[in-house]
C-alpha positions in Angstrom: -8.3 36.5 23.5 -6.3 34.6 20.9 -8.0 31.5 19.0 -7.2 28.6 20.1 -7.7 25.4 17.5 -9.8 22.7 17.9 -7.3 20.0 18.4 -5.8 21.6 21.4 -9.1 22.9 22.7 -10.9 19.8 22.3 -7.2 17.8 23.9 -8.3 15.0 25.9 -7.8 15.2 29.7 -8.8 12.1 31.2 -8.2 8.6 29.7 -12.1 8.4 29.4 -12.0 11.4 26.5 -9.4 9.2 24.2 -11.3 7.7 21.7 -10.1 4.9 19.1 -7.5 3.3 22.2 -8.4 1.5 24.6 -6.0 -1.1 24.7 -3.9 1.7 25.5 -5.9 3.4 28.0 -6.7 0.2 29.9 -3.2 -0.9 30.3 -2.5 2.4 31.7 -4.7 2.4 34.1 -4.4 -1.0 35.1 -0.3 -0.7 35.6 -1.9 2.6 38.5 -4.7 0.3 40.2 -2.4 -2.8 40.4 0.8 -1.3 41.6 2.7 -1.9 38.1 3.9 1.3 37.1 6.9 0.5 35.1 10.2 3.3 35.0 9.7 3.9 31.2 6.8 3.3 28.6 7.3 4.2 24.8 4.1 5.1 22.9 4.4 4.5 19.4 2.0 5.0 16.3 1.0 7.0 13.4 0.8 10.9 13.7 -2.1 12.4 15.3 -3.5 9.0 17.2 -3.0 10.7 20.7 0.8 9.6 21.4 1.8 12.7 23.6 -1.8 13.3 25.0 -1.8 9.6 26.2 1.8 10.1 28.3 0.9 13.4 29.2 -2.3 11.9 30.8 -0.3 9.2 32.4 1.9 12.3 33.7 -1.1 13.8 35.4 -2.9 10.3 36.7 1.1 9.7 38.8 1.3 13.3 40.1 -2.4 13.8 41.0 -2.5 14.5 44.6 -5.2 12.1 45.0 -3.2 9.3 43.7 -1.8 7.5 42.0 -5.6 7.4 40.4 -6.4 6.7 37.1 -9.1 9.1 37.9 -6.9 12.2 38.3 -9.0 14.5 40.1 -8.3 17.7 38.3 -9.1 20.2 40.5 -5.7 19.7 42.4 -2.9 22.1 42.3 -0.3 19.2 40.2 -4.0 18.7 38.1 -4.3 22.2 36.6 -0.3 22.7 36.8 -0.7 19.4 34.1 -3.4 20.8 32.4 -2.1 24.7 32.0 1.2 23.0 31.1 3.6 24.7 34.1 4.1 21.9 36.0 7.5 21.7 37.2 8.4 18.4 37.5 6.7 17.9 33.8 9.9 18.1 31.5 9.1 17.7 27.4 11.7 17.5 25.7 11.6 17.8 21.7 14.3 15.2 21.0 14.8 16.6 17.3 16.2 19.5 18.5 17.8 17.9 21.6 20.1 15.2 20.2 23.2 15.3 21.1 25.2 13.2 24.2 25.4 16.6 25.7 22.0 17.0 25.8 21.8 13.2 27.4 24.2 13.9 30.3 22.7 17.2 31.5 19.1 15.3 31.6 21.3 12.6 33.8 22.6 15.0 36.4 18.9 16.5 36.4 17.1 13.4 37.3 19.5 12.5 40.2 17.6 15.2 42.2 14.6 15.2 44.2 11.3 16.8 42.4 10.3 20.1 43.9 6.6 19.8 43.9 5.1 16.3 42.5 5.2 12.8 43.4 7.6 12.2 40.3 9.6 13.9 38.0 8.8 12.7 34.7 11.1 13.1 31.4 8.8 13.1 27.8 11.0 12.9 25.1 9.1 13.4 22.0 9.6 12.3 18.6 12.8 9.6 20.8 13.6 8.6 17.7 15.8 11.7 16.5 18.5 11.1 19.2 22.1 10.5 17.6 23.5 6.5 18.7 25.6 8.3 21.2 22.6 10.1 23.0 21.2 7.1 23.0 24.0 5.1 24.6 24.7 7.4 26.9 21.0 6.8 28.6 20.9 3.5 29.0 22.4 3.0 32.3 20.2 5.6 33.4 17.0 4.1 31.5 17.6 0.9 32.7 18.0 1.7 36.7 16.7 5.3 36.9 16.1 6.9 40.3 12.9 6.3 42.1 11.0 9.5 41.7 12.0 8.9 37.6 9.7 8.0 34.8 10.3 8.0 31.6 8.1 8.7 28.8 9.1 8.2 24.9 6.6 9.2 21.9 7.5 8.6 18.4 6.4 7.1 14.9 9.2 5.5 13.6 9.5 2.9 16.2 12.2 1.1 14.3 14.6 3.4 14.7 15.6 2.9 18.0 17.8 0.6 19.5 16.4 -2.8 20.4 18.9 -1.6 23.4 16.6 0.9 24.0 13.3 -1.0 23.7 13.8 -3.3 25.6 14.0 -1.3 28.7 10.9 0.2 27.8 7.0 -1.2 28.3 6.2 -0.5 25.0 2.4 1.0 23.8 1.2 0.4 20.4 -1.7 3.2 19.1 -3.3 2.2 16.4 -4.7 4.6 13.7 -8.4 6.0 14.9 -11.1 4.1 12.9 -13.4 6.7 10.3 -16.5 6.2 12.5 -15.5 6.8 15.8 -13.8 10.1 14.3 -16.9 11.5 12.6 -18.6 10.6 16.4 -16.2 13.0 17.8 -16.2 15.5 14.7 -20.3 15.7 15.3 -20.0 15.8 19.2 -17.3 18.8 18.6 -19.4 20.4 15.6 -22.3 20.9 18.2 -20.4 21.7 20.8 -19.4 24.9 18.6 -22.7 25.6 17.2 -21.8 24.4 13.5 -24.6 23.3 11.7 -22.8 20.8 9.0 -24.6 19.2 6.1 -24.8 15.2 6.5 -21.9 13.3 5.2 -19.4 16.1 6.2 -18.1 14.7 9.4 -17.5 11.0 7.0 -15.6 12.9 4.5 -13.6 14.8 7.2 -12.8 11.4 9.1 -12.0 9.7 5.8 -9.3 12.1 4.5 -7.6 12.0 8.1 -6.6 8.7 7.6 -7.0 7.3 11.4 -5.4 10.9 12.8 -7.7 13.0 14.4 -5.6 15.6 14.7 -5.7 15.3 11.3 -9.3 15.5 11.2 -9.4 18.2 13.8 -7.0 20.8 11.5 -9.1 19.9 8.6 -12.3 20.7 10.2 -10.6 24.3 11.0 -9.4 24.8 7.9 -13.0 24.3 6.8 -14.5 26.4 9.2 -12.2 29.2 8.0 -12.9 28.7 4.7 -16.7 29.1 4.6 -17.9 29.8 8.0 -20.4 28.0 10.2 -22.3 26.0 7.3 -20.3 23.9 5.8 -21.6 21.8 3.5 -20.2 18.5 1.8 -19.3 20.3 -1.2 -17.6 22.9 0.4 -15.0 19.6 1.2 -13.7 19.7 -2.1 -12.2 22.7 -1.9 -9.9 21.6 0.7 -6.6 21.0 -0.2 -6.2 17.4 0.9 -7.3 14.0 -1.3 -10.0 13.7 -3.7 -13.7 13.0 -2.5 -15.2 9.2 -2.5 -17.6 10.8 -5.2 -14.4 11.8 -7.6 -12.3 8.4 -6.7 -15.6 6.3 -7.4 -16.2 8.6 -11.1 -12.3 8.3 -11.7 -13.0 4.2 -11.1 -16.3 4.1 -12.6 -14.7 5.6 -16.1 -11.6 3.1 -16.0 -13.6 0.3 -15.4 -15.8 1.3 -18.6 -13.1 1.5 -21.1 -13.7 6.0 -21.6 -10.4 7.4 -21.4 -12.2 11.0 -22.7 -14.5 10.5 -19.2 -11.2 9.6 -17.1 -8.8 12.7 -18.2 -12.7 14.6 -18.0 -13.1 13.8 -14.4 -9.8 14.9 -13.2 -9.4 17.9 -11.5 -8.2 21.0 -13.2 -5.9 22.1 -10.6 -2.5 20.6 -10.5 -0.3 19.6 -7.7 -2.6 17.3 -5.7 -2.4 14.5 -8.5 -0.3 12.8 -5.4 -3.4 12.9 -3.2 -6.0 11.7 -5.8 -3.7 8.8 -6.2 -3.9 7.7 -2.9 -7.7 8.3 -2.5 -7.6 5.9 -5.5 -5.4 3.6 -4.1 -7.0 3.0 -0.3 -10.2 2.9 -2.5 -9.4 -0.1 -4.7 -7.4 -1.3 -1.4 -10.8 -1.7 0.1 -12.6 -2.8 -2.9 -9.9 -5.9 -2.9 -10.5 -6.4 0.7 -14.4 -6.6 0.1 -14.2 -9.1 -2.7 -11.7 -11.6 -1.0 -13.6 -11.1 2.9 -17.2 -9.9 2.2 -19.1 -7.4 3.7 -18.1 -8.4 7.1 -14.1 -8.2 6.7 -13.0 -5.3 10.0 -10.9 -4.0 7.9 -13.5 -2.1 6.1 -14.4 1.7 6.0 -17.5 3.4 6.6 -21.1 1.2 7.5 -23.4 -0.9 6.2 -24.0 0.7 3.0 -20.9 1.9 2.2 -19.6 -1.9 2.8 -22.1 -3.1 0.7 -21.3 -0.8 -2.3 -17.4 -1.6 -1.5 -18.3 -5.9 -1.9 -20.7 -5.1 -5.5 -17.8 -3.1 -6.9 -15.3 -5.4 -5.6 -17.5 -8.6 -7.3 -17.6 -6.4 -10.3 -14.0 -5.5 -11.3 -12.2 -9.3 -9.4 -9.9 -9.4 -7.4 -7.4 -10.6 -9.9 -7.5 -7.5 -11.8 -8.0 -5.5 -8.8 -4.0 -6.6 -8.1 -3.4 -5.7 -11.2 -4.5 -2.1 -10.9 -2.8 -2.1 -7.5 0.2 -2.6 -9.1 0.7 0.0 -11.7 -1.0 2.3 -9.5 1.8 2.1 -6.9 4.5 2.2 -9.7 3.1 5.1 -10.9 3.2 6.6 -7.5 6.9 5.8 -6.8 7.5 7.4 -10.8 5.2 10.6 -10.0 7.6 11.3 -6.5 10.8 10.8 -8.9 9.3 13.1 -11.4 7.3 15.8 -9.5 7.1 18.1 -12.6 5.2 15.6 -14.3 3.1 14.1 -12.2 -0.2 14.8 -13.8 1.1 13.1 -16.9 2.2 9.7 -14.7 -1.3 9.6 -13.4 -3.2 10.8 -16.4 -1.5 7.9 -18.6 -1.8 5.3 -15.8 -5.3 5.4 -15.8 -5.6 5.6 -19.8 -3.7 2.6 -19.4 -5.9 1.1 -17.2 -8.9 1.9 -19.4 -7.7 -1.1 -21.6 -9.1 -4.4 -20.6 -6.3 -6.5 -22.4 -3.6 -4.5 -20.5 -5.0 -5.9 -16.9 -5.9 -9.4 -18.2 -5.7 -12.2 -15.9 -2.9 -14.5 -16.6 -5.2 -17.6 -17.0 -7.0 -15.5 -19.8 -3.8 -14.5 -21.1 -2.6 -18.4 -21.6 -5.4 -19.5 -22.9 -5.2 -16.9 -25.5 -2.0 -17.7 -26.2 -2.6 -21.4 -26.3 -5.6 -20.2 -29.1 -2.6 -18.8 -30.9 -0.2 -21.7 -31.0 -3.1 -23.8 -32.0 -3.8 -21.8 -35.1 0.0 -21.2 -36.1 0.0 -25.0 -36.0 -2.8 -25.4 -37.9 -4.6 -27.4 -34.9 -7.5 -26.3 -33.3 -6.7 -26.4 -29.6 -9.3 -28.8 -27.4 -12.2 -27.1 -25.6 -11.5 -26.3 -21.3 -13.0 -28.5 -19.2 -16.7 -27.0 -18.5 -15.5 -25.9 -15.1 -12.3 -24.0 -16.4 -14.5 -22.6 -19.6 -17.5 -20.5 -17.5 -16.0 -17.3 -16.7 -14.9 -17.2 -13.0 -17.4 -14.6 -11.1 -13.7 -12.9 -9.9 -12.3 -12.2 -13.2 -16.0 -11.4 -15.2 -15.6 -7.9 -16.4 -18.8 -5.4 -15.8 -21.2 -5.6 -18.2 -20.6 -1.6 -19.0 -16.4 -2.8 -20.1 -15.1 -2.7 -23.0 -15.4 -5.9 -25.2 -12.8 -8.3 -25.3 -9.9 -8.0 -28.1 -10.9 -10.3 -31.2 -8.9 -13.3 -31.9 -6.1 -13.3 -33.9 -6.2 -15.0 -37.2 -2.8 -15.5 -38.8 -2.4 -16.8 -42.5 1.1 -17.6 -43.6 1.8 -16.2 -47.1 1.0 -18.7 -50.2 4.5 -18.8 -50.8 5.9 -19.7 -47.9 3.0 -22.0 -47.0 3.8 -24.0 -50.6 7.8 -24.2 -49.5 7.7 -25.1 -45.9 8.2 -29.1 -45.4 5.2 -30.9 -44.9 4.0 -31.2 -40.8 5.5 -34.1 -39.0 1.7 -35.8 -39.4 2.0 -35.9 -42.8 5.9 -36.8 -42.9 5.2 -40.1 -40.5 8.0 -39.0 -38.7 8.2 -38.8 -35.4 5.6 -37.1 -33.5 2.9 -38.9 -35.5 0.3 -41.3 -33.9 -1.4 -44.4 -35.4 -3.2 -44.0 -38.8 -0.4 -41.1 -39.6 -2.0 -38.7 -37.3 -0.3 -36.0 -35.4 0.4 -36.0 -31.8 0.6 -32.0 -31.6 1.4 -30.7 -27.4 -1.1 -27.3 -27.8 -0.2 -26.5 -24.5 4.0 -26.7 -24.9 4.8 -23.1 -24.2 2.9 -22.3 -21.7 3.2 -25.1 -19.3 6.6 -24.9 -19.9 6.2 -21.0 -19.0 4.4 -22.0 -15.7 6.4 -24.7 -14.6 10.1 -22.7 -14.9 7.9 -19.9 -12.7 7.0 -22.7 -10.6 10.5 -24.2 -10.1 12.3 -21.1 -10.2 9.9 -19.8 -7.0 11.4 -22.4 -4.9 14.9 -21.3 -4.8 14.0 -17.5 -5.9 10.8 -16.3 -5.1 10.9 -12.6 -5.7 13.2 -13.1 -9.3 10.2 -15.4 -10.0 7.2 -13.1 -9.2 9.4 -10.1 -11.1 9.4 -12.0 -14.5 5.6 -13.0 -13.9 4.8 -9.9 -13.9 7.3 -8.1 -16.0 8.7 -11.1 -18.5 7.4 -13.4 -21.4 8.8 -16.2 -22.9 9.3 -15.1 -26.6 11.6 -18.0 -27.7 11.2 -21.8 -26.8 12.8 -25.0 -28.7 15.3 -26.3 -30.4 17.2 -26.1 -26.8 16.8 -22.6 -26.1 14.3 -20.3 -24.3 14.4 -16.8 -24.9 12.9 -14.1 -21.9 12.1 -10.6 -22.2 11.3 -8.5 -19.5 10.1 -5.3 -19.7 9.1 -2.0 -17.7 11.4 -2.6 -15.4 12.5 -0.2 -12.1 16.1 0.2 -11.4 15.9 -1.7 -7.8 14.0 -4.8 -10.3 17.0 -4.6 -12.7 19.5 -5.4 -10.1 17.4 -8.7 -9.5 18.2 -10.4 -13.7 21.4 -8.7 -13.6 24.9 -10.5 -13.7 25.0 -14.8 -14.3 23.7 -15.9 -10.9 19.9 -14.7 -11.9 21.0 -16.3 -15.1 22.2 -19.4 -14.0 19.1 -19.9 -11.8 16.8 -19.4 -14.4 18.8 -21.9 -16.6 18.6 -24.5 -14.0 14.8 -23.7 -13.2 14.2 -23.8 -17.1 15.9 -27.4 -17.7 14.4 -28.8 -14.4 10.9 -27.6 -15.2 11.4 -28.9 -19.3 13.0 -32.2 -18.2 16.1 -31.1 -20.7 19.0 -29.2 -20.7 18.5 -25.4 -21.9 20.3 -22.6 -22.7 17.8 -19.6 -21.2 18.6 -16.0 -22.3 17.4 -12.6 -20.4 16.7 -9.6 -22.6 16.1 -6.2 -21.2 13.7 -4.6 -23.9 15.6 -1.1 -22.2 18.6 -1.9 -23.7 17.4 -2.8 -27.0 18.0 -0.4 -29.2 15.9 0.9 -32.4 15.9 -1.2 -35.1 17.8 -4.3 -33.7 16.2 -7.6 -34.4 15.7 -10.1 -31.2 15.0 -13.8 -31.7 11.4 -12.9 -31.3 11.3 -10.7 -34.1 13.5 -12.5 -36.6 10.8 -15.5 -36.5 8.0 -13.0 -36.9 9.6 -11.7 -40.0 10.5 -15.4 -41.5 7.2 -16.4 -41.0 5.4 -14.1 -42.4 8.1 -13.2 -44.9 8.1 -9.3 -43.7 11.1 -6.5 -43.0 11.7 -4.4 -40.0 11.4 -0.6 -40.7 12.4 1.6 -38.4 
């Protein structure tokens, strides 16, 4: 007798066997017990939730000879017919390979007859979304007032690409993906039921790295099975060819957060071509580690139990959630790089994290201004004012571990005797304008940077996403004498479309001179399209002030 895998041996087959939906389940039932049974349902969701096995199920409960029941008997002859998969009046139809309008009118001049054997004929069109427009205009009038003894029954998990047309003749039946413990329940239940005796922590991982699908979960747990028989321990997990383990994402995290780029590149697995998986064990890791420190310990949208929550909040606490965005971030652009450049996808990851390892690259942006404002202060020859006490103590969000790296030094910039004895004297001791009673100096420490935050601010309102795109990939390298000067940087192709051509322009312009209370002119630099050796604004003012040359 042939093997027969545990996800179609283990196939539910009655509504009390799904696990993880219930909302499903119940209104299924409850359209059979109240007298509600619609002509057409569409059961949508992410792979391997139970789409098909709910509809087929459905199928079985309106052809049951002892119904309609949302009890289906089966010990019936249209029971084990549903069950065996030869019942007649059952059609499945894969609609990828069944797409065309010819395909569409022949299921038409089906469904006008009479079924031969069950209460119904029911029409399962699998994976729905994969019929042409045609096909799908050519079933509407039969969707929408099918025969009597028709149901139809659509499955598929891209939901948006049917017609509204369609939908809305349709009851429509959301699954949701399966959450981690109730599919390590079932991977135990089925482990026993086979005589496996698994080491603790094997039916987690398994439900883990199926990511809500217990299909998912089922294949892997065959594949494992095959792999090193009927003992499987947690170990053995790792060789599977599927995401890195919680123990690798938390050393891989663990090593970033400390600053070691030797232990990062040391922790990585040797074999290539799974760099894509790791990635995303990373990501839904931090994911939850964000989620922890914003909602606590309690947050449903947390993995795993008690423990594992806990651990998820510490860490969470530990790097901020500020930062935590941060690493989102380049994480996510490094996964859209590592898809367009597949040969080198080791290398995107590898110096994503090294870049991560540096604390000043995922600085908050409060930090950031007020080293910058520490900056101006000592160019001017000031010393900024002291934060208030409550701005001054670290925020608990943004406090790095006490195993990080230290934070860079301040800068200390002395202008060169020979400039300093030629420059004109500061406006304090001039008594020009700008000075205050008794000669001294009225100096705004804070000029460039609220002037940075307010054109972000004003610019939100009438462009948010050009707004958060130079937050996050712009800085203000030029500001006075009626100008401001803006270079972005890093940018993707799809975020260069957003500064390119004079309406971006002439919204930050206005943004700029609303936010300043003056008219400026505002210039966008691409650092891209800068070539080797050309000197920007921001570099011609470095070199006169510290009387320096550009070398190549």
């Amino acid at each position: 007798m042939s093997y027969l895998v545990l996800a179609r041996k283990y196939r539910p087959k009655t509504f009390d066997e799904v696990v993880g939906q219930d909302v499903v389940t119940s209104t299924l039932r409850g359209a059979i017990t109240e007298g509600r049974i619609g002509h057409a349902y569409l059961f949508t969701g992410p792979r391997g939730t139970g789409k098909t096995t709910c509809a087929r199920l459905f199928a079985k409960a309106l052809n049951c000879e002892q119904g309609p029941t949302p009890e289906p008997c089966g010990e019936c002859e249209r029971c084990l017919a549903a069950d065996t998969g030869t019942e007649v009046d059952l059609f499945e139809i894969d609609a990828a390979s069944n797409t065309g309008v010819d395909d569409v009118r022949k299921l038409r001049q089906q469904a006008a007859y009479m079924p031969l054997r069950a209460r119904f004929k029911v029409y399962l069109l699998d994976e729905v979304h994969m019929l042409s427009t045609s096909a799908f205009n050519a079933l509407l009038k039969t969707l929408e007032e099918p025969p009597p003894h028709v149901k139809f029954l659509f499955a598929t998990t891209e939901p948006h690409k049917i017609p509204e047309t369609v939908r809305s003749r349709c009851q429509v039946l959301q699954l949701v993906p399966i959450p981690e413990a109730t599919i390590s329940k079932k991977l135990s239940e089925i482990f026993s039921a086979e005589g496996v005796d698994v080491e603790a922590g094997v039916a987690d991982e398994l439900a883990r790295r199926a990511r809500g699908g217990m299909r998912d979960a089922l294949s892997l747990a065959d594949q494992l099975l095959a792999l090193v028989g009927a003992s499987p321990r947690l170990t053995d997990v790792e060789l599977l060819s599927s995401e890195g383990s919680t123990a690798l994402v938390e050393e891989v995290i663990r090593n970033v957060l400390a600053g070691e780029p030797a232990a990062v590149i040391s922790a990585l697995p040797d074999a290539s071509g799974r760099e894509a998986e790791l990635l995303t064990g990373i990501l839904d890791h931090l994911r939850a580690c964000l989620v922890a420190a914003l909602c606590g310990v309690d947050a449903p949208l947390l993995p795993g139990g008690n423990e594992t929550r806990a651990a998820l909040v510490e860490r969470g606490r530990q790097i901020g959630a500020p930062r935590l965005e941060l690493w989102l971030q380049e994480l996510l652009h490094a996964r859209e790089r590592m898809r367009l450049l597949p040969s080198h996808a080791r290398l995107v990851l590898e110096i994503t994290l090294l870049e991560l390892c540096r604390p000043e690259a995922t600085l908050d942006l409060a930090e950031i201004g007020d080293r910058l404002l520490a900056l101006e202060g000592r160019l001017a020859g000031v010393t900024p004012p002291a934060r208030n006490p409550a701005a001054a103590a670290p925020s608990a969000r943004t406090q790095a571990p006490d195993d990080t790296a230290p934070a860079a030094p301040p800068v200390r910039v002395q202008p060169s005797p020979a400039r300093a004895s030629s420059e004109p004297a500061p406006a304090a001791q001039r008594g020009g304008p700008g000075t205050g009673p008794g000669g001294g100096a009225r100096v705004r420490t804070n000029s460039t940077a609220d002037a940075w935050s307010g054109f972000l601010e004003e610019l939100g309102s009438s462009s948010a996403a050009l707004a958060e795109l130079l937050r996050r990939r712009g800085r203000l390298v030029q500001y006075g004498g009626g100008r401001a000067v803006i270079k972005v940087v890093d940018l993707l192709d799809e975020e260069r479309l957003l500064i390119t051509g004079p309406r971006a322009l002439k919204r930050c312009t206005k943004a700029f001179s609303d936010a300043v209370g003056q008219a400026l002119e505002v210039t966008l630099e691409d650092a891209a399209e800068t070539k080797p050796g050309d000197e920007d604004v921001f570099t011609r003012e470095v070199v006169d002030l510290f009387d320096g040359r550009v070398e190549d």
